[in-house]
C-alpha positions as CSV (number, residue, x, y, z in Angstrom):
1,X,62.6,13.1,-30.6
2,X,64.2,10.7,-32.5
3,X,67.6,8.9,-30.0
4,X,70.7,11.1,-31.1
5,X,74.0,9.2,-32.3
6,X,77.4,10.9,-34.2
7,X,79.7,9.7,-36.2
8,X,77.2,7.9,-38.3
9,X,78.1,6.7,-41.9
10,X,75.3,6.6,-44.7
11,X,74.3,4.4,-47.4
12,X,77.2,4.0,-50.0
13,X,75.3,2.9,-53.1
14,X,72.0,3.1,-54.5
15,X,69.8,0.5,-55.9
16,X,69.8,2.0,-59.3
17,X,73.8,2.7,-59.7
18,X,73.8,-0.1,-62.8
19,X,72.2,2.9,-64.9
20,X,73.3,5.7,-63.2
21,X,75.5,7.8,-65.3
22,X,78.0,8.4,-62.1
23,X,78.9,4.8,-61.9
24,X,81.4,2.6,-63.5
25,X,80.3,-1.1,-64.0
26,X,77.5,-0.6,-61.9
27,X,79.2,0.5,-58.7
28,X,79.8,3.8,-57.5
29,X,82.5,6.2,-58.8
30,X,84.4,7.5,-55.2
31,X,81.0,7.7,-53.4
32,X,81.0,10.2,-50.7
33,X,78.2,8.5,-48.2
34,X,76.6,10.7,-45.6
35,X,77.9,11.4,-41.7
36,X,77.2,13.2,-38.9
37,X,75.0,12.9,-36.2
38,X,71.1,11.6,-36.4
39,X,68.1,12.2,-34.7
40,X,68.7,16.1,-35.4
41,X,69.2,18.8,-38.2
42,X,70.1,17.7,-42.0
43,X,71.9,19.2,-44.8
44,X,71.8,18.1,-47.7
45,X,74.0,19.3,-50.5
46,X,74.5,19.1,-53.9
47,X,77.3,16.4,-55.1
48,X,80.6,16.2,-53.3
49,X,83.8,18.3,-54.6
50,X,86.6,17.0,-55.1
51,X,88.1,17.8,-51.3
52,X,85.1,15.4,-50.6
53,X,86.2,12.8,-53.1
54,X,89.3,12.9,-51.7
55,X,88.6,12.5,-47.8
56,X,85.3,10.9,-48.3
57,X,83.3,13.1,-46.3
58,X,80.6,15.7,-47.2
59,X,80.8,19.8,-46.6
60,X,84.8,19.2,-46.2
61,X,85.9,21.9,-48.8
62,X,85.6,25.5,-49.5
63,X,81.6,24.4,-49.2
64,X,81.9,22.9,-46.1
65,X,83.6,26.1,-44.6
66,X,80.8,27.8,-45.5
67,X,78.7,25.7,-43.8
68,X,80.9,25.5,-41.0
69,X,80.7,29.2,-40.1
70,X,76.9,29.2,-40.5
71,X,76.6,26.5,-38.3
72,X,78.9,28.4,-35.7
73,X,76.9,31.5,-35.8
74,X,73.7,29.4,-35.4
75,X,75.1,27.9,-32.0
76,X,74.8,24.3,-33.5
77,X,77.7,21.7,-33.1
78,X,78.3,20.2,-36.9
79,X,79.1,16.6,-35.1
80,X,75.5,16.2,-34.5
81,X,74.1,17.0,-37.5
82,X,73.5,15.0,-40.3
83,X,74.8,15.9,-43.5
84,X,74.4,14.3,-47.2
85,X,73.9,15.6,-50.5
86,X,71.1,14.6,-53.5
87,X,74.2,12.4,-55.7
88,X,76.5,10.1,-53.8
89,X,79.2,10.6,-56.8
90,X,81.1,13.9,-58.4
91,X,77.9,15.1,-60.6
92,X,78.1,14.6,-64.4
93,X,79.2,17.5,-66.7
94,X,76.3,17.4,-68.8
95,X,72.8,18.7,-67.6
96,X,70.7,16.0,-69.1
97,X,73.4,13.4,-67.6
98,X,72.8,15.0,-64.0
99,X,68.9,14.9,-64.1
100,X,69.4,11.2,-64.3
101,X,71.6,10.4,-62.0
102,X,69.3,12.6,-59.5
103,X,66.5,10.3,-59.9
104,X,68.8,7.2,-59.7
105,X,70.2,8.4,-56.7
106,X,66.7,9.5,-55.2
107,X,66.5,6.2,-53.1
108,X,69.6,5.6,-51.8
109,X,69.1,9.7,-50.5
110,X,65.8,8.4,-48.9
111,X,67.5,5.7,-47.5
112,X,70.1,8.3,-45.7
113,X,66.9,10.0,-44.3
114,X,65.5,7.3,-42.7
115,X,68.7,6.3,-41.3
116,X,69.8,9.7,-40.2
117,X,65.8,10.5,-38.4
118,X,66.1,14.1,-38.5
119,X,63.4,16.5,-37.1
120,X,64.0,19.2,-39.8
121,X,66.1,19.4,-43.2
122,X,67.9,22.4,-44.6
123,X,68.1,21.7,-48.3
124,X,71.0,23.7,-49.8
125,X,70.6,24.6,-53.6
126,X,68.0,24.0,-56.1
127,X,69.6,20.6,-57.1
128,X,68.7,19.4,-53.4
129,X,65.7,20.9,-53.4
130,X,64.7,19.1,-56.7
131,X,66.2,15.3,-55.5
132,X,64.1,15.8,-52.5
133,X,61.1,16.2,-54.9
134,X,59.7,19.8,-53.1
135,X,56.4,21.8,-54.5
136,X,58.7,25.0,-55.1
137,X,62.4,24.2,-56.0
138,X,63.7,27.5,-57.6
139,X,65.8,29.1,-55.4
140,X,64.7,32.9,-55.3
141,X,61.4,31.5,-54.8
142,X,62.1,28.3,-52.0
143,X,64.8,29.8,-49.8
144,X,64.0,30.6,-46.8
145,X,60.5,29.0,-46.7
146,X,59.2,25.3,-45.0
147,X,58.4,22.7,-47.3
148,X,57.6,19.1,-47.7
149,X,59.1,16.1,-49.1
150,X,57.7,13.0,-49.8
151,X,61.3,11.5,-48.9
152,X,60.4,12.4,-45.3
153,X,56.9,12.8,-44.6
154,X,56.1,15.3,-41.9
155,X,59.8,16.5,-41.6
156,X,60.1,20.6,-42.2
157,X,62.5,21.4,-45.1
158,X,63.9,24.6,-45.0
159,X,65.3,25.5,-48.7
160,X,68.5,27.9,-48.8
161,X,71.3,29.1,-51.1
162,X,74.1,26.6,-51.7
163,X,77.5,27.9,-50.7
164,X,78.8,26.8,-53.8
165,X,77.1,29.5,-55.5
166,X,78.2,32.2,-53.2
167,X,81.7,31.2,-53.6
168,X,81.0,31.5,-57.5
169,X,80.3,35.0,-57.1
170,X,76.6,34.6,-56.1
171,X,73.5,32.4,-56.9
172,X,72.8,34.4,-60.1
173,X,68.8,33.8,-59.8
174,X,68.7,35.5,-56.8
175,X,67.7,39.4,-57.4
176,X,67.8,42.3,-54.8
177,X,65.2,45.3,-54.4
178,X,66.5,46.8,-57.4
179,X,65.9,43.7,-59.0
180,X,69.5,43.5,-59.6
181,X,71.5,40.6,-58.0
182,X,72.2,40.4,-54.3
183,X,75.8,40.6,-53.7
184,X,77.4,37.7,-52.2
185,X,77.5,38.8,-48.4
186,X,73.9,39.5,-48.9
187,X,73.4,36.1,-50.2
188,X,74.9,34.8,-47.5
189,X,73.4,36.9,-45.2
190,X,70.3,34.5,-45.9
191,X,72.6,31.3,-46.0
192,X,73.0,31.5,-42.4
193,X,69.3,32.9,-41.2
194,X,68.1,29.7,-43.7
195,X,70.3,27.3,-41.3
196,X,69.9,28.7,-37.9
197,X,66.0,28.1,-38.6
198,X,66.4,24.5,-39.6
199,X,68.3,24.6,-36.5
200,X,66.1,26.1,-34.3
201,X,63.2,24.5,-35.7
202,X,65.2,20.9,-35.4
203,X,65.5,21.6,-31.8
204,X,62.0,22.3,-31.1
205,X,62.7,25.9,-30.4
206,X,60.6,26.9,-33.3
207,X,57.0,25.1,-34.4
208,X,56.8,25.5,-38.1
209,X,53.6,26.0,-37.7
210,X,50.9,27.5,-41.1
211,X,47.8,29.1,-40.9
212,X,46.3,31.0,-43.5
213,X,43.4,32.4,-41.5
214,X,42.7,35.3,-43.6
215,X,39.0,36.5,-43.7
216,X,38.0,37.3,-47.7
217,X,35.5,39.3,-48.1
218,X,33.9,39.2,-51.8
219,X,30.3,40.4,-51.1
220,X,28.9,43.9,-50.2
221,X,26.2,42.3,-47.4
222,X,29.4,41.2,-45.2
223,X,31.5,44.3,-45.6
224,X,30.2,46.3,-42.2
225,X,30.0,43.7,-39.9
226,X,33.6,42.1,-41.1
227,X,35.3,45.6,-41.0
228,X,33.6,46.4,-37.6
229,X,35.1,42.9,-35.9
230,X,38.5,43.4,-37.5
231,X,38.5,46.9,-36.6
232,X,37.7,46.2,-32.8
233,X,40.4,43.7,-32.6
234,X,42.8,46.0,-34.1
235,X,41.9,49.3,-31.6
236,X,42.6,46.9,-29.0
237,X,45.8,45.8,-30.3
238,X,46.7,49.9,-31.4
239,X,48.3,48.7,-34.3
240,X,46.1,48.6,-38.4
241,X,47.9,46.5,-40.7
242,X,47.2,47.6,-44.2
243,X,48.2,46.0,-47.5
244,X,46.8,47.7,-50.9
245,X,46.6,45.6,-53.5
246,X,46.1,47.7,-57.3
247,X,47.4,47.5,-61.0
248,X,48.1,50.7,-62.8
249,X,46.4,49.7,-66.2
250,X,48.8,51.2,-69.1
251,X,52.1,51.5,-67.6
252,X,54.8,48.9,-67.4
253,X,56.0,50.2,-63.7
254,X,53.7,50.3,-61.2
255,X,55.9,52.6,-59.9
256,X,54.3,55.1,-62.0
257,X,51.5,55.2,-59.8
258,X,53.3,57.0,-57.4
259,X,52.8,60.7,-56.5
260,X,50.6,62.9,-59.1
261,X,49.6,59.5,-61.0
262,X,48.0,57.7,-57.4
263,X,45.0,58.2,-58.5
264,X,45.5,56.0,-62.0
265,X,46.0,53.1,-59.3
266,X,43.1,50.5,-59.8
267,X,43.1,48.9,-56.4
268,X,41.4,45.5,-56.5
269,X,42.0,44.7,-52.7
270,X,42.3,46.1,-49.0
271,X,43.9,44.3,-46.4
272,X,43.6,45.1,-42.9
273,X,44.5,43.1,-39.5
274,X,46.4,42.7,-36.3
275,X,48.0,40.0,-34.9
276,X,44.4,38.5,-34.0
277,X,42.4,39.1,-37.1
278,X,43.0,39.4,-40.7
279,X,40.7,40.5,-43.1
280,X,40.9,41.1,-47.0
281,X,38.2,43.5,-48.8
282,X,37.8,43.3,-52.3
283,X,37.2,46.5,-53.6
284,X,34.1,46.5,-55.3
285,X,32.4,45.0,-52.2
286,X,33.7,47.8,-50.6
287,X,32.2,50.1,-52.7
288,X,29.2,48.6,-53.2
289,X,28.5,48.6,-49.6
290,X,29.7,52.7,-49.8
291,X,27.1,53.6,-52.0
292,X,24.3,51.0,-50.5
293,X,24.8,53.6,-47.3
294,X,24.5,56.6,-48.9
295,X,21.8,55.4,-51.8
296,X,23.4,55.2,-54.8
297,X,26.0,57.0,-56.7
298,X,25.8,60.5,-57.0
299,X,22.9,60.8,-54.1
300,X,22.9,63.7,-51.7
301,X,24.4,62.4,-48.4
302,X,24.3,63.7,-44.1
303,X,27.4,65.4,-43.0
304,X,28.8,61.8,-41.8
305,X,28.9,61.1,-45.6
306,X,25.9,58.4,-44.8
307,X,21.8,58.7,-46.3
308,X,20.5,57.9,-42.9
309,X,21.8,54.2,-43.2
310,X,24.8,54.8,-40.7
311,X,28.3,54.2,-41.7
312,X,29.9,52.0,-44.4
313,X,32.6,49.5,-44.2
314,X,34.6,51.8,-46.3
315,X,33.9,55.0,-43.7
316,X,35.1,53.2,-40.8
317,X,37.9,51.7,-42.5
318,X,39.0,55.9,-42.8
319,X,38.0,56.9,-39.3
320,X,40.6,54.7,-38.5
321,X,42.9,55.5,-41.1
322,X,42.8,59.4,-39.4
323,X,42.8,58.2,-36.1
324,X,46.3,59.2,-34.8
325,X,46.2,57.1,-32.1
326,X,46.6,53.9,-34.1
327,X,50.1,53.0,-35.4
328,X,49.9,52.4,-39.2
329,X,52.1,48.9,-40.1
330,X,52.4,48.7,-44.1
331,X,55.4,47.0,-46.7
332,X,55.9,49.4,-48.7
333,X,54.1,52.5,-47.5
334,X,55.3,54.5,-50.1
335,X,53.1,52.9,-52.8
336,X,50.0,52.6,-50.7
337,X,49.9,55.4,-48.5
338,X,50.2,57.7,-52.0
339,X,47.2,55.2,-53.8
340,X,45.4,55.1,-50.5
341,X,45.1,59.5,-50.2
342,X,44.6,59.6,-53.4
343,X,41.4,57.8,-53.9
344,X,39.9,57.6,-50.3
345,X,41.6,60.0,-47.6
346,X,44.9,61.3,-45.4
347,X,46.4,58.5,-43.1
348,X,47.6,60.3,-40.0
349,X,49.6,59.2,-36.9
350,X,53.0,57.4,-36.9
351,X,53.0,54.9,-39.9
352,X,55.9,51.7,-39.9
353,X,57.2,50.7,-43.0
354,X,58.3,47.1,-42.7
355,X,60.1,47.2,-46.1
356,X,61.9,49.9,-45.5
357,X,63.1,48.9,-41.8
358,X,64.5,45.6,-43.5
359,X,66.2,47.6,-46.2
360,X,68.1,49.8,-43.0
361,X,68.4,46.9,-40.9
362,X,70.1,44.6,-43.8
363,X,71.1,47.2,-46.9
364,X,71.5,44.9,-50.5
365,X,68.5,42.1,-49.3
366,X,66.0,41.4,-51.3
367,X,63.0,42.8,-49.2
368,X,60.3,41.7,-51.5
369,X,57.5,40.6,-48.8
370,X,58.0,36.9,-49.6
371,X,61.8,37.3,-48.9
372,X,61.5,39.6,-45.7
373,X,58.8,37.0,-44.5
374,X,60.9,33.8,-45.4
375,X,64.1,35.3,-43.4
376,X,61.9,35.5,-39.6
377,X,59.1,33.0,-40.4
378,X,58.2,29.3,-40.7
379,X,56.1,29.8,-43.6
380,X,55.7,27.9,-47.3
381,X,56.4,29.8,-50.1
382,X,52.3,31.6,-50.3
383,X,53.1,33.9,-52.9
384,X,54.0,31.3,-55.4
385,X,51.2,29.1,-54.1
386,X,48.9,31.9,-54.4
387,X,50.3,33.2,-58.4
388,X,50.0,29.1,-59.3
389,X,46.6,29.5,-57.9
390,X,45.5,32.3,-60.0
391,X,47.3,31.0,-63.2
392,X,45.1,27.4,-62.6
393,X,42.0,29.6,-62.1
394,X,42.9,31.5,-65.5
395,X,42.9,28.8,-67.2
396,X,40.3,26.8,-65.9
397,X,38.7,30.2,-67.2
398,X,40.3,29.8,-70.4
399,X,38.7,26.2,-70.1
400,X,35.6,27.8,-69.6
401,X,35.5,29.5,-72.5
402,X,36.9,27.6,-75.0
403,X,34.4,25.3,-73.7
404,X,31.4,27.3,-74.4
405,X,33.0,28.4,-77.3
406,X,33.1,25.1,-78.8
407,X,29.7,24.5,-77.3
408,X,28.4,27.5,-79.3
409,X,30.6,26.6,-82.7
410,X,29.2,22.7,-82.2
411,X,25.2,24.2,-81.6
412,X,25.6,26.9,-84.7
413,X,27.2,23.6,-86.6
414,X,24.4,21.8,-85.7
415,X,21.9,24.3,-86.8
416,X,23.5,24.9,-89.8
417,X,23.4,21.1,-90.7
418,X,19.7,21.2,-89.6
419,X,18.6,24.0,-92.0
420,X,20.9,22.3,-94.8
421,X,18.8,19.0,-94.3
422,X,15.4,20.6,-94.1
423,X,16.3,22.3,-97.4
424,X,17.5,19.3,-98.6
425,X,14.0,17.7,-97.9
426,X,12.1,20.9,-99.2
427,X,14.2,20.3,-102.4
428,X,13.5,16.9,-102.7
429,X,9.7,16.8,-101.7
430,X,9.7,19.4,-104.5
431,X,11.4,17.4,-106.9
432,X,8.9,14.3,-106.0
433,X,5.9,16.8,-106.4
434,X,7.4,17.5,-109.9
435,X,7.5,14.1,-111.1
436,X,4.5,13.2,-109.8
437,X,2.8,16.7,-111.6
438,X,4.8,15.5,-114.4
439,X,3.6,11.8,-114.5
440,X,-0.3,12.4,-114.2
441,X,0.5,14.9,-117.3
442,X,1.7,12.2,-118.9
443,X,-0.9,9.6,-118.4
444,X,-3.5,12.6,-119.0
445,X,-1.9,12.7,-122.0
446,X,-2.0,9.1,-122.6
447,X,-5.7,8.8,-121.6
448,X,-6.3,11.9,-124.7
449,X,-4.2,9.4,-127.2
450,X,-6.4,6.8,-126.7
């Protein structure tokens, strides 16, 4: 780790104050520069208040108090951590003004880094997240979660709410379960799990470490041997993981495929694992692999639900699903386990909800997976990774297709022009044929005159 020191002052200017809107003749207006202590945790804020302007020290306002208690209940003593925020200066009233003077100020907050050496970063507030140039910057969708900057190669960033917006009445981005806004102790309730990971991860008491190690299975040939490994791992462990994935085609709320409607559900994946092996099914493999044992749709099949082929993917996948010695882990069992009984067959023994455990356990959170995950976990934000992953496959599909479209206009074009220039010739060898008819008439005629 990097050799600790407090009571270190930052950088007070930037390179590229001479066009920064903040500045006034080219120098700083009542810059704020960073302190604390280096070779540890960093915060990094917004812009400084004007409690900050005033003293000439970050988080030293109603913000800082926030800060303050979060730091508290996270064990960590503020006079060695480092603490700066994207914009040296009070931030510009106008939105198009502030953009700028983030990207002046960029680096002159680099600089800070490099001179405060921390081992993680806690960026508060979408502004900081955006100065310190991450992938995912909006906050519903960052907080919690471990990024990188290019600022800081290497060093975890850990986005979070700023306490600015809690003391506004609550970061108005940031929805609940109901998908209405969190209140504010909620809000903060994630503030301070947010910091104490920075913290602990800072420390070295947490490795944000990443693996997405997830088996996917798209073709029917792999489905029994995949299901039979995962499923020996998981009878070992005596706990099935299990995450649907389905669309209910014609409703607006998936919700609807709850209860009587289940079996409208169109799942598209299965999910299955323990803490040593993951594996994701896609449904039509599954099923293809079904039938493939019993020998095609609609065939009479042995009492095991096999045609002498033994059992498929799918029919172990339920053995275990009845087996009531295996506890059942799902987020949001409600949906699934109605979808899954449905279509396929009872679940039986004790099942664990993990959704609705974090909705006793911390009533008013968001517990959306990706929020429940982000509050425990070192992980990046996956789900957004994973949606910008399917909207870059769409439309390279979209490519695609426009692009053989085109191909197809250009070749019809091109056939088109072809038949319009062989007619073109037929017409004109015709034409030549006629005035070459027409000009041994005439010397026929000629050759009579004479």
């Amino acid at each position: 780790m990097p050799l600790q020191q407090i009571n270190i002052r930052g950088l007070t200017n930037s390179p590229n104050c001479g066009r920064c809107p903040c500045a006034r003749n080219g120098q700083p207006g009542k810059a704020v520069p960073a302190f604390g202590g280096t070779g540890g945790l960093c915060i990094v804020g917004e812009a400084p208040g004007s409690e900050e302007c005033l003293q000439c020290y970050p988080f030293i306002g109603p913000s800082g108090k926030v800060v303050n208690k979060a730091l508290r209940l996270a064990n960590i003593d503020r006079g060695h951590v480092w603490i700066t925020n994207a914009l040296l200066c009070r931030r510009p009233s106008d939105d198009a003004s502030f953009e700028v003077a983030i990207a002046c100020c960029r680096s002159r907050l680099q600089g800070d880094l490099e001179r405060g050496q921390p081992t993680a970063i806690c960026a508060l507030g979408g502004t900081a997240m955006r100065a310190l140039q991450l992938p995912v910057t909006f906050v519903a969708q960052a907080r919690g979660t471990v990024q990188c900057s290019p600022l800081a190669p290497n060093i975890p960033v850990i986005g979070s709410i700023h306490p600015a917006a809690l003391l506004r009445g609550g970061a108005g981005e940031m929805a609940g379960g109901g998908k209405q806004k969190m209140n504010v102790d909620a809000q903060a309730m994630f503030l301070f799990a947010d910091i104490e990971k920075a913290g602990k991860v800072a420390n070295g008491e947490v490795a944000p470490v990443w693996s997405d190690d997830i088996l996917v299975v798209h073709e029917a040939s792999e489905v029994e041997e995949r299901m039979q490994l995962a499923l020996n791992a998981i009878y070992e462990s005596g706990i099935l993981g299990l995450d649907l994935e389905w669309v209910c085609d014609g409703s607006k709320n998936a919700l609807d495929a709850l209860g009587a409607e289940a079996h409208r559900a169109q799942i598209t994946w299965v999910g299955i694992g323990c803490e040593k092996r993951s594996v994701s099914f896609k449904w039509e493999a599954l099923i293809e692999n079904y039938y493939s044992m019993r020998g095609g749709p609609g065939l009479p099949a042995n009492d095991d639900g096999s045609n002498g082929g033994g059992a498929s993917g799918l029919m172990l996948l339920q053995a275990a699903m009845e087996d009531p010695s295996l506890v059942k882990l799902c987020h949001n069992k409600q949906a699934d386990k109605a979808v899954w009984e449905a279509q396929v067959g009872p679940i039986k023994g004790r099942i664990l909800d993990s959704m609705l455990m974090h909705h006793v356990a911390f009533p008013g959170i968001d517990h959306d997976l990706q929020q429940v995950a982000s509050q425990f976990l070192c992980i990046p934000p996956w789900k957004v990774d994973h949606a910008r992953a399917i909207a870059e496959h769409k439309l390279e599909e979209k490519a695609q297709a426009k692009a053989l479209k085109d191909e197809e206009k250009a070749r019809k074009k091109a056939e088109r022009v072809a038949e319009h220039e062989r007619r073109n010739a037929e017409l004109h060898e015709k034409k030549l044929a006629r005035k070459e008819t027409k000009r041994k008439k005439q010397l026929q005629l000629q050759g009579v005159d004479q």
